[in-house]
C-alpha positions in Angstrom: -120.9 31.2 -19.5 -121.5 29.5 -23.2 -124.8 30.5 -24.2 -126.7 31.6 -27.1 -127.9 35.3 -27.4 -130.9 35.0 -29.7 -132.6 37.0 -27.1 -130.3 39.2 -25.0 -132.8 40.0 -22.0 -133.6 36.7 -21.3 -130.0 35.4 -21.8 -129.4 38.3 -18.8 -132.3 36.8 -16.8 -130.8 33.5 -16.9 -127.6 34.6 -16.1 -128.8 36.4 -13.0 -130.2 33.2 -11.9 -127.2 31.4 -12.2 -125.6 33.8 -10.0 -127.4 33.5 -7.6 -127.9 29.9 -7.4 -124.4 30.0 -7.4 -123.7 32.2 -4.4 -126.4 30.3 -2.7 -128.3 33.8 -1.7 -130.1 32.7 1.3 -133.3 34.4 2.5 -131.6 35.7 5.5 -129.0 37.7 3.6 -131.4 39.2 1.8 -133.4 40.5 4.9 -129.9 41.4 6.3 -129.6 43.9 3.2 -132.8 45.4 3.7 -132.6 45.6 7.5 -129.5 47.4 6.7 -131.6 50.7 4.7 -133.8 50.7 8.4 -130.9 50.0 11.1 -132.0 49.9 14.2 -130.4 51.8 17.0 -129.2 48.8 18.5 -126.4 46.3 17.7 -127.2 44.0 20.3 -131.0 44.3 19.5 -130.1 43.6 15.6 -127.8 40.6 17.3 -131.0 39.1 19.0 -132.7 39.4 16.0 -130.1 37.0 13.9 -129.7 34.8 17.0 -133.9 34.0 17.0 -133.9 33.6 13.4 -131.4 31.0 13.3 -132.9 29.3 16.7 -136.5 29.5 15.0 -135.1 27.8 11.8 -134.9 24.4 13.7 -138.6 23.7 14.1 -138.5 22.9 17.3 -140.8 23.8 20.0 -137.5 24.4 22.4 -136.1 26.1 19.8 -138.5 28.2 18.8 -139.3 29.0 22.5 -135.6 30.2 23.0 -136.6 32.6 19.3 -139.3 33.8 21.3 -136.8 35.0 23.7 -134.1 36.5 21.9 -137.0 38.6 20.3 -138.8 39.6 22.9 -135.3 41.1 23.9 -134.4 43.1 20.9 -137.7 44.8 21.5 -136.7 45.9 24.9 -133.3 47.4 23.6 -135.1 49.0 20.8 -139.3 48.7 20.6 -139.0 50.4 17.3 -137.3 47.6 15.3 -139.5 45.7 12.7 -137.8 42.4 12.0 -138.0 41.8 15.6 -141.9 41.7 15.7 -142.3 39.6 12.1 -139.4 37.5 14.1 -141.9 37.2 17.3 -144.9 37.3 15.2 -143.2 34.0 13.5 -142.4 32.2 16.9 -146.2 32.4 17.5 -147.6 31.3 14.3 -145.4 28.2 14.7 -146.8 27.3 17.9 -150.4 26.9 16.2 -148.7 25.5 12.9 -146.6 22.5 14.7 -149.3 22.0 17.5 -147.1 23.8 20.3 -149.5 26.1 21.7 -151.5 25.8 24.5 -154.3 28.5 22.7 -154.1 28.6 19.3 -156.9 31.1 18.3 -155.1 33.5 20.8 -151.5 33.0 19.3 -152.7 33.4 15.9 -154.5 36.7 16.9 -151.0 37.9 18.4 -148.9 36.4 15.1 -151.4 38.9 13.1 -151.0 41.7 15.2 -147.5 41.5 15.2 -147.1 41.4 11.7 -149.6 44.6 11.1 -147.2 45.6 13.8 -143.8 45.3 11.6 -145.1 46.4 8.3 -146.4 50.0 10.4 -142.8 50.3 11.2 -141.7 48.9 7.9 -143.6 48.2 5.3 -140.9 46.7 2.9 -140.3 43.9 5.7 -140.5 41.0 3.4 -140.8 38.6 6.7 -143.7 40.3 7.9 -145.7 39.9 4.4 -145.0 36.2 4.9 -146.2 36.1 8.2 -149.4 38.0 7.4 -150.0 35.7 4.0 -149.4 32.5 6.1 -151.8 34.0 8.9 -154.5 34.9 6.3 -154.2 31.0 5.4 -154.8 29.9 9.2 -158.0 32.4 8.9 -159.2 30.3 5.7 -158.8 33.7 3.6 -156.8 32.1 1.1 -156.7 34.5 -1.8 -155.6 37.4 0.8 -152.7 35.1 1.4 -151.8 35.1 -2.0 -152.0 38.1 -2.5 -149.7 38.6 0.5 -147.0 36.5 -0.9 -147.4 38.3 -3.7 -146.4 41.9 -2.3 -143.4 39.9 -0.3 -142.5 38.7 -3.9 -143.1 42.5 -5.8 -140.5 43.6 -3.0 -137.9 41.4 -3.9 -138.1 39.1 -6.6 -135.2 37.0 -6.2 -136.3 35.8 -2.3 -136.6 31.8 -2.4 -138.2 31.8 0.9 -141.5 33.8 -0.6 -141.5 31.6 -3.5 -141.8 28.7 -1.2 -144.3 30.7 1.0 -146.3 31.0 -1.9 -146.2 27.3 -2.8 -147.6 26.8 0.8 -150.2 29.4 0.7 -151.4 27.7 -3.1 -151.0 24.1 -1.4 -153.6 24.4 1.3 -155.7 26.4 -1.4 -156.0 23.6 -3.5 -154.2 24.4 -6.3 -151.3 22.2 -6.2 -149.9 23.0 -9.7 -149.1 26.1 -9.2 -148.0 25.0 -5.9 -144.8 23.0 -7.9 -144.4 25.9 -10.0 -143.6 28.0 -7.1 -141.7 25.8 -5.1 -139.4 24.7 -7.9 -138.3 28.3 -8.8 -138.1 28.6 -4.9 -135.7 25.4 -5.3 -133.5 26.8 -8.4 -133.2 30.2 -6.0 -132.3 28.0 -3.0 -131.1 24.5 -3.4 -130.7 24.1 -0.1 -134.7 24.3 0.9 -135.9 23.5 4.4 -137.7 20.6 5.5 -140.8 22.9 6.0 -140.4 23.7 2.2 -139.7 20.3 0.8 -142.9 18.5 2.7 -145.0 21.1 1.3 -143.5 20.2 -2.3 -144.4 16.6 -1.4 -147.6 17.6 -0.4 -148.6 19.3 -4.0 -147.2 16.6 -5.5 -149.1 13.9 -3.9 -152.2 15.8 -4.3 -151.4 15.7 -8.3 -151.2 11.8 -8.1 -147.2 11.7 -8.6 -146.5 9.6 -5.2 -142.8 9.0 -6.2 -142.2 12.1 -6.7 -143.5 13.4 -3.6 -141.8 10.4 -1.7 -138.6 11.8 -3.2 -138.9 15.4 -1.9 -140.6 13.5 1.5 -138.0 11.9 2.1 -135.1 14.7 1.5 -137.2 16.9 4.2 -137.4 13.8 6.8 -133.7 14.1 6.2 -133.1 17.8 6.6 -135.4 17.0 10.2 -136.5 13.9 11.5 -137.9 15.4 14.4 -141.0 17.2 11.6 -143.7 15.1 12.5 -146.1 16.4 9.2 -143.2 14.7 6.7 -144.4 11.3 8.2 -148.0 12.8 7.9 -147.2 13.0 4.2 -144.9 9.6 3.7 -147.5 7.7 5.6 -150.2 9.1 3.1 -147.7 8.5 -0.1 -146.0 5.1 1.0 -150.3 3.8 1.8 -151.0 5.2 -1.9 -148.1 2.8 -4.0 -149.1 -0.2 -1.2 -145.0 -0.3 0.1 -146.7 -1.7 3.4 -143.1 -1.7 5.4 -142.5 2.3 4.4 -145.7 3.2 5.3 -145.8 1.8 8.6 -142.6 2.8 9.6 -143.9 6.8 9.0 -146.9 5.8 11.1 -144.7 5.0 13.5 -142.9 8.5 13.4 -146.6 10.4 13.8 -147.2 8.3 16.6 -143.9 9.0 18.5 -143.6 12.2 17.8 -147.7 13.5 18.2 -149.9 10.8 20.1 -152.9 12.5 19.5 -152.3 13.0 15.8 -155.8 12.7 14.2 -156.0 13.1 10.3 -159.6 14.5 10.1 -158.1 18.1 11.7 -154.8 18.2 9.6 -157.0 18.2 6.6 -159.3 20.8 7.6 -157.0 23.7 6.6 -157.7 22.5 2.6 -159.6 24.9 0.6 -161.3 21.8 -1.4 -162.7 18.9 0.8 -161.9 16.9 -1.6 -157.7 17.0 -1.2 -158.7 16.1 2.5 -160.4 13.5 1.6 -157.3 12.0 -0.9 -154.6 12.7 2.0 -157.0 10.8 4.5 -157.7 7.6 2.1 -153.6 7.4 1.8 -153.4 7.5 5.3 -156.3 5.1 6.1 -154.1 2.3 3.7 -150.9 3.4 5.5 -152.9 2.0 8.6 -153.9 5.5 10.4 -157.5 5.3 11.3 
């Protein structure tokens, strides 16, 4: 490593990021270490546990229903285990978030619960903080969210996926710029960010004006998962803002397949400023989404 040493600390820092980026420390390991300091009593219920986390990381609604599962089964071997309930807690939240469940109000009330749950048990569970910051968004109590994400982050510094938790709690509370900020030291942590992640990067970046480079980052997540119906939200939006009519109507046809009853006016109700609703609903209006 051929660098200058003007300033030894942050020469260490940098370093230490390279490291990493190099090892490609993944969110999960990093839970993994700290699940390790609390064990549970259980080796099949800790088994459970890393079978629903990789099931939930599909966003699918099958998926995520199977997550549900394998949680809900680590808790019966061992009801004392705290990444199981930020693990449940998680399968919930997505059911409101991706338009899977049948009461939403209810299954964000149980999301909550089961992340006050976890941190009781646990409070270094850097999961559960993320769960309970992305709940407070759902609630519309955005600056408790970032604060949130902000303990997650205190615990461990290095975790991509609270950086990128953050960018999404700062995205829906208007203030895309330091939306970017976070996302893009999630992205130096974790090259290999989800689609989840990378629509809520295009997302900030849209709402700062910079459509190609939120097509870019759009278009990477559509890849990661074609089957994440908000990406076409967002490329539908973008594509309608530069006037590439063929683009843009191709996403609108993604929405449409994948949610019929997609209506624009909801999505942008979660926005702290009416105003960013307003700009994602004029892109989709000239993508040809009334």
């Amino acid at each position: 490593y051929n660098e200058s040493i003007e300033d030894i600390f942050e020469l260490q820092d940098r370093i230490t990021k390279r490291i990493v980026q190099s090892l490609a420390v993944r969110l999960t390991d990093i839970e993994l270490d700290r699940v390790a300091a609390k064990p549970t009593s259980s080796l099949e219920a800790y088994d459970y546990v890393l079978k629903g986390r990789a099931l939930a990381a599909n966003l699918t609604r099958a998926d995520s229903f199977a997550a549900r599962e394998m949680f809900r089964q680590a808790l019966e071997l061992d009801p004392s285990y705290a990444p199981a309930y930020s693990g449940l807690g998680f399968t919930y939240f997505h059911g409101v978030l991706y338009g899977w469940s049948v009461l939403p109000n209810r299954d964000l009330d149980r999301a909550f619960e089961l992340a006050q749950k976890s941190l009781d048990l646990d409070e270094s569970d850097v999961v559960a903080h993320r769960l309970l910051g992305r709940t407070y968004l759902f609630r519309k109590e955005y600056d408790l969210g970032v604060l949130e994400l902000e303990r997650a982050l205190a615990l461990n510094p290095n975790d991509a996926a609270s950086y990128a938790d953050q960018g999404l709690n700062l995205v829906w509370s208007s203030r895309p710029e330091g939306a970017i900020l976070a996302f893009e030291t999630a992205l130096r942590l974790d090259p290999n960010m989800g689609a989840e992640g990378l629509f809520h990067l295009g997302l900030a970046y849209y709402l700062t004006g910079r459509y190609e480079d939120a097509i870019l980052h759009l278009e990477r997540s559509s890849g990661r998962n074609p089957e994440f119906v908000l990406t076409h939200v967002a490329l539908a939006a973008a594509y309608g803002q530069i006037e590439d009519r063929a683009k843009a109507s191709r996403a609108v046809a993604g929405i449409r397949r994948l949610d019929p009853f997609f209506s624009a006016d909801e999505f942008g109700q979660l926005f702290r400023d009416p105003a960013h609703a307003a700009e994602l609903a004029a892109g989709l209006r000239k993508a040809g989404l009334n």
